[in-house]
C-alpha positions in Angstrom: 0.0 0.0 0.0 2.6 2.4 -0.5 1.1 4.0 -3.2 -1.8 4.3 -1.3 -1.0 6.1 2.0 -4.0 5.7 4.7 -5.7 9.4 5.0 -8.9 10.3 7.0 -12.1 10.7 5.4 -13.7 13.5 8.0 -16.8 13.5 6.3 -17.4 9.4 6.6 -17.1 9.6 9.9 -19.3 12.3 11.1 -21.8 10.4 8.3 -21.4 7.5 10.8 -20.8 8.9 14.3 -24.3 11.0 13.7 -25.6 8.2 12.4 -24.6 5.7 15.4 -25.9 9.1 18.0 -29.1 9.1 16.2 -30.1 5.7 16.7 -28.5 5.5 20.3 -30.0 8.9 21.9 -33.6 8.9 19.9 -35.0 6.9 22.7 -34.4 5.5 26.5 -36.5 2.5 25.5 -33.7 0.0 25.2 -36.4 -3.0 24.0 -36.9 -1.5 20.6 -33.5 -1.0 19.9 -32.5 -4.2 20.6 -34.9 -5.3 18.3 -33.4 -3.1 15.6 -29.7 -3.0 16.6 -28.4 -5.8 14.5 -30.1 -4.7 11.3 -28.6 -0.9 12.0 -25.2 -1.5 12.2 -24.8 -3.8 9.7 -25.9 -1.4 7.7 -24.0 1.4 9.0 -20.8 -1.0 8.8 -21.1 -1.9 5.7 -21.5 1.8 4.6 -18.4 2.8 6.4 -16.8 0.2 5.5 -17.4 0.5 1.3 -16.4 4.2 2.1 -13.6 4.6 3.5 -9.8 3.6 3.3 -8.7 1.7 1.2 -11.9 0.6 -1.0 -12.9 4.3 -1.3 -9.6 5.4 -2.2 -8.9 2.7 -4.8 -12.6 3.3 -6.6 -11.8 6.6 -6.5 -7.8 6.4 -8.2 -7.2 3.5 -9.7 -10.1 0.9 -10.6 -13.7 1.7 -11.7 -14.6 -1.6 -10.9 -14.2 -0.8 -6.9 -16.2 2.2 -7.7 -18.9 0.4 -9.1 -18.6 -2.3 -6.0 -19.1 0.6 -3.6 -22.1 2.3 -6.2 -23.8 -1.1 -5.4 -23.6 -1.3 -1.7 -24.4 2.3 -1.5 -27.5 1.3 -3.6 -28.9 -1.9 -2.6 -27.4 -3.2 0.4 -27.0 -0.8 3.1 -30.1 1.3 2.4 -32.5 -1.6 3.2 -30.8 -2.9 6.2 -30.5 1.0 7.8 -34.3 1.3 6.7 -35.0 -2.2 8.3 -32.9 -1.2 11.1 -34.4 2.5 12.3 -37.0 1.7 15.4 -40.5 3.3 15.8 -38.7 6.5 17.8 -36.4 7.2 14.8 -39.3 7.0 12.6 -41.0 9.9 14.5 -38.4 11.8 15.0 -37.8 12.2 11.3 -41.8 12.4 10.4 -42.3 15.7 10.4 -45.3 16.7 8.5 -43.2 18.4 5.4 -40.8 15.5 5.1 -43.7 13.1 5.1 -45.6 14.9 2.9 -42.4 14.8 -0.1 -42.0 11.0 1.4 -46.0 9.8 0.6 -45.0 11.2 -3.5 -41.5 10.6 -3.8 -41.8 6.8 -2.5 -44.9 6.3 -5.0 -43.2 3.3 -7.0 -43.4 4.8 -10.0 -41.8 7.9 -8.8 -39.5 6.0 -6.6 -37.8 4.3 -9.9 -37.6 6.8 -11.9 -36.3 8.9 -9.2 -33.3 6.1 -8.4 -32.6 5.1 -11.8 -32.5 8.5 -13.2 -29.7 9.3 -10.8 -28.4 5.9 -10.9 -27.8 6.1 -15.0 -27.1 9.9 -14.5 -23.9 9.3 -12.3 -22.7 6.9 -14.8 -22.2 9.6 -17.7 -18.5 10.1 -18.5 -18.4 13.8 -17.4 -19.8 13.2 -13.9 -17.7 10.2 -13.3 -14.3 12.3 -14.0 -15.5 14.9 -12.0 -16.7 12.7 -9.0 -13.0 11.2 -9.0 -11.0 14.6 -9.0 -13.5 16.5 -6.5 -13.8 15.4 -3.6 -17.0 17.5 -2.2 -18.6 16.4 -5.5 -18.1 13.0 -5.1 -19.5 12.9 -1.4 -22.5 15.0 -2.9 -23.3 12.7 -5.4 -22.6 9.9 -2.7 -25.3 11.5 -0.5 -28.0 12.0 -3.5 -27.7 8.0 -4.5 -27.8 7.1 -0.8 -31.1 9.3 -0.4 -32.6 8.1 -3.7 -32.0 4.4 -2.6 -33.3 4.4 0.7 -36.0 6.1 -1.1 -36.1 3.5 -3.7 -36.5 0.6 -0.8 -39.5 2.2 0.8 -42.3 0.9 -1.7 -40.6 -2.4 -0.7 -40.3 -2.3 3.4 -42.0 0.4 4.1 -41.7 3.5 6.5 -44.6 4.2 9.0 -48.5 3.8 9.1 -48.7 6.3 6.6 -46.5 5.4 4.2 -46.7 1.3 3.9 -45.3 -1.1 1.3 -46.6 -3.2 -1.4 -48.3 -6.5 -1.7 -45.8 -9.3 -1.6 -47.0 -9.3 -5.7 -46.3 -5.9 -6.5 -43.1 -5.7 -4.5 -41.7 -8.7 -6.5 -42.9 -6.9 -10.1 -41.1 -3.6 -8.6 -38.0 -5.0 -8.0 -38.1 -7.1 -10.9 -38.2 -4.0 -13.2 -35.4 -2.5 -11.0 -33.1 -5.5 -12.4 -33.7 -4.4 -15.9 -32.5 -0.7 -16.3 -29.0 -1.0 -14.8 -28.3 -3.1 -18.0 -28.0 0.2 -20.2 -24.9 1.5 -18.2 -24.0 -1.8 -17.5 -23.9 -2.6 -21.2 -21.9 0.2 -22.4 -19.4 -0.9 -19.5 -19.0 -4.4 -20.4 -19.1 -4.0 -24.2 -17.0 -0.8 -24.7 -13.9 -1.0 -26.5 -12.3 2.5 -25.3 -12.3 4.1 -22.4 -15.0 6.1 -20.9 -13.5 7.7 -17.9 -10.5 10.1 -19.1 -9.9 10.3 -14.9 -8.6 6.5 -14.8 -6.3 7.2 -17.7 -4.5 9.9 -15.9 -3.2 7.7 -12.6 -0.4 5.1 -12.8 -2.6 1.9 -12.0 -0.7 0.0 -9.4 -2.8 -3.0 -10.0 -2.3 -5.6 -13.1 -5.7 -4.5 -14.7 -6.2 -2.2 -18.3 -8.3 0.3 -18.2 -10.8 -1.3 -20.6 -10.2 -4.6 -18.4 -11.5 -2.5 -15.3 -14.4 -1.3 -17.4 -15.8 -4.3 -18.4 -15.5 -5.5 -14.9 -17.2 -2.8 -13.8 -20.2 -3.5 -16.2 -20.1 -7.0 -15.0 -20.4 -5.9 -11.8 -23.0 -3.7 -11.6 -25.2 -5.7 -13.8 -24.2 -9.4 -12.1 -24.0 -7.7 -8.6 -27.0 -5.9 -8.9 -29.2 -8.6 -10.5 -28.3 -11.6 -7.9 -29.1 -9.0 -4.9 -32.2 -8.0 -6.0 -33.2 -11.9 -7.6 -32.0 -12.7 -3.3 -34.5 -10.0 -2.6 -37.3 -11.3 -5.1 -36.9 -14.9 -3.7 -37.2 -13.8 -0.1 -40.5 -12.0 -0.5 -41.5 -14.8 -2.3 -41.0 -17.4 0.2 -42.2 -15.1 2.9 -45.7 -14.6 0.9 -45.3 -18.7 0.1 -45.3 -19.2 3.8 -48.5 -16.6 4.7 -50.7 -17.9 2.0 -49.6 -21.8 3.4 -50.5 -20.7 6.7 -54.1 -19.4 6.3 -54.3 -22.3 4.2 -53.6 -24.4 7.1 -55.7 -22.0 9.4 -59.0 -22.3 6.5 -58.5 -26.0 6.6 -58.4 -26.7 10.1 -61.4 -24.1 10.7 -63.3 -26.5 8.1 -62.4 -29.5 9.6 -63.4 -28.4 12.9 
């Protein structure tokens, strides 16, 4: 790692101190977060862990690929465990009528994926890639805007509070069904380029045995493959959940019947 000297990143870590504060001091009750602890800070670990030294600092100088690993947790891993994860206090902490109000359209499924794939597509363009790795402020904004979209994205599918509930186990499977579709556009001019699309990864001396256009179909790979088999993990979880409900009120009817 000598070409890759350990240096703080400030801003992760008051992302994840406030973070860890927030779900610590928003209630005494210690019962509810228990309940909600383990799902929180896998989350948050995974979140600090995706951005900060080293993987941060390699997506961000020497392989897209890395960049594209952390897009990925940034999009569909920790945002559903932190939602999982926030207890009932959190929630009305944060429900304040205006917020709520953008929440009931925003997290409308149809607004919800336009919303993350929009930004998702958006952040894949050559110009805002090359800025995102030679500004730093830039890249933690855009960081921020795909975090907010996603846990945004994930609400039609979990759910917030009594106002704002999720799907049917049916339309929650269609919904993130069509989400595994659209990151084959940017995902497909990854994988199938044959010259670089990031002028920024040109410009570093790689200290890894990887070409550029090598990295870039990785990255393509990854984001589609990645982001296919956690969402197809997702699809066959609700599934089995809503297998499991409808064989238990089967059960119920029956023995109702019977008796």
């Amino acid at each position: 790692m000598e070409n890759l000297p350990w240096h703080p990143h400030y801003d992760v870590w008051a992302l994840i101190i406030s973070l860890v504060i927030f779900f610590e001091l928003s209630t005494k009750n210690e019962i509810i977060k228990k309940e909600k602890r383990r799902l929180w800070y896998s989350g948050l670990l995974i979140l600090w862990v995706f951005t900060d030294y080293p993987i941060h600092d390699i997506g961000e100088k020497y392989l897209f690929s890395v960049h594209s690993v952390e897009h990925l947790v940034l999009a569909l891993v920790s945002p559903p465990l932190l939602l999982m994860g926030m207890h009932k206090d959190m929630k009305k902490l944060v429900s304040v009528k205006p917020l709520i109000m953008v929440l009931k359209i925003t997290s409308k499924p149809v607004v919800a994926f336009f919303l993350f794939n929009f930004v998702m597509v958006g952040m894949h363009w050559s110009s805002v890639v090359n800025l995102m790795v030679t500004n730093t402020l830039f890249h933690f904004m855009i960081h921020s805007v795909m975090l907010l979209v996603s846990l945004n994205m994930w609400i039609p599918v979990i759910g917030f509070n009594d106002e704002i509930k999720p799907l049917n186990s049916a339309a929650r499977i269609g919904y993130l069904f069509l989400q595994s579709l659209l990151p084959t556009i940017p995902a497909s001019f990854l994988a199938f380029g044959t010259e670089p699309l990031y002028s920024a990864y040109l410009n570093t001396d790689s200290i890894f045995n990887i070409s550029v256009i090598n990295d870039q179909t990785l990255a393509g790979l990854i984001l589609k493959l990645g982001g296919g088999i956690i969402l197809w993990i997702s699809i066959l979880v609700i599934w089995m959940k809503w297998y499991q409900d409808e064989k238990t009120f089967d059960d119920v009817v029956r023995n109702s019947s019977t008796d």
